[in-house]
C-alpha positions as CSV (number, residue, x, y, z in Angstrom):
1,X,-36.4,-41.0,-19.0
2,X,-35.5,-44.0,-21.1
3,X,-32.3,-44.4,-22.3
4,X,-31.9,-45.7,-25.3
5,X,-28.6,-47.0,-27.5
6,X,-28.4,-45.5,-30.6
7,X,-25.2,-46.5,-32.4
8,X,-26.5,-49.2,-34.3
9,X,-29.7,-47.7,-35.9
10,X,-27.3,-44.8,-36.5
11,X,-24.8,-47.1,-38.3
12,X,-27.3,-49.2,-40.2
13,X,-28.7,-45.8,-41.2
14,X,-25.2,-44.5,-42.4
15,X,-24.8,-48.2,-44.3
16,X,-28.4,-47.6,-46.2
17,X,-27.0,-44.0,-47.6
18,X,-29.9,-42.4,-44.8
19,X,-28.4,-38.7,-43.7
20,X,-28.1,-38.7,-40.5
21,X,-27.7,-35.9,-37.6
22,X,-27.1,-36.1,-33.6
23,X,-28.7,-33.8,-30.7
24,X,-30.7,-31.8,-33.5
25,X,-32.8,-28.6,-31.8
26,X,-36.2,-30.0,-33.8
27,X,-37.6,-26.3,-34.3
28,X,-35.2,-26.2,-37.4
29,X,-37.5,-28.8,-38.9
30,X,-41.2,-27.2,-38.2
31,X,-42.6,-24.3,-39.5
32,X,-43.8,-23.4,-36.1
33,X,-40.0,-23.2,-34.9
34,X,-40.7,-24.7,-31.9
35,X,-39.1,-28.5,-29.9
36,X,-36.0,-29.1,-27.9
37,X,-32.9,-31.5,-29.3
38,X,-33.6,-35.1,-30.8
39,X,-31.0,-37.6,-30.0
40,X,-31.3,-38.7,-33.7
41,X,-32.5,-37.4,-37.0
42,X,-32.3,-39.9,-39.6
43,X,-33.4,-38.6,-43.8
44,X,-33.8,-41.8,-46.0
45,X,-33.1,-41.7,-49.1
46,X,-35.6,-44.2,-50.3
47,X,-38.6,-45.8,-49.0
48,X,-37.0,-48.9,-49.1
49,X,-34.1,-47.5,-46.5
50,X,-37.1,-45.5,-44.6
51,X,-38.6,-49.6,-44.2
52,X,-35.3,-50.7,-43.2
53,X,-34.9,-48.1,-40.4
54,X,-38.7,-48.4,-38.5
55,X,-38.6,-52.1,-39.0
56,X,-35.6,-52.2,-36.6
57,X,-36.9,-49.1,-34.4
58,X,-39.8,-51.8,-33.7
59,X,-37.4,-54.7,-33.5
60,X,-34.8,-52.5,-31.5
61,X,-38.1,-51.0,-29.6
62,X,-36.7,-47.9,-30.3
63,X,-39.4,-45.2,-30.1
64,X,-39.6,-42.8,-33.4
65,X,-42.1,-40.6,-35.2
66,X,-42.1,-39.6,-38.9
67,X,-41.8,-36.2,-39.7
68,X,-43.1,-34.6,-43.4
69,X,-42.3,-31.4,-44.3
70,X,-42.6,-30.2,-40.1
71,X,-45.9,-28.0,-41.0
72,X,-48.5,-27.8,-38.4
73,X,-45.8,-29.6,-35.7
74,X,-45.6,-29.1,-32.3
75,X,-42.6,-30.5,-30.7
76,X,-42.1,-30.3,-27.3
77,X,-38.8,-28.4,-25.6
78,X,-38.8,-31.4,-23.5
């Protein structure tokens, strides 16, 4: 399992006005209502802010995936 440090994409989230939420059980975001806890959830509030956030997961090499609306998601328990 790869550990990962989170507290300064969470901080430069909080900094671009990005909601952001910690150990979120992921079925509350898909209509199948299914998936464990994600360390991070992060909700931009512009696209520019959404850039800002994967261009450091990639600098960071901080895996992430984006998530629509959560219809027609599986998300594993794991």
């Amino acid at each position: 399992m790869m550990v990962i440090n989170i507290t300064e994409l969470k901080n430069k989230a909080l900094t671009l006005g990005c909601e952001v939420k910690e150990n979120v059980a992921m079925k509350d975001y898909t209509t199948f209502k299914t998936g464990g806890n994600c360390q991070l959830v992060i909700s931009p509030k512009s696209t520019g802010a959404l850039s800002e956030i994967i261009k450091e997961c990639n600098i960071s090499d901080i895996p992430y995936t984006v998530l629509g609306n959560g219809s027609n998601v599986l998300v594993s328990d794991d």
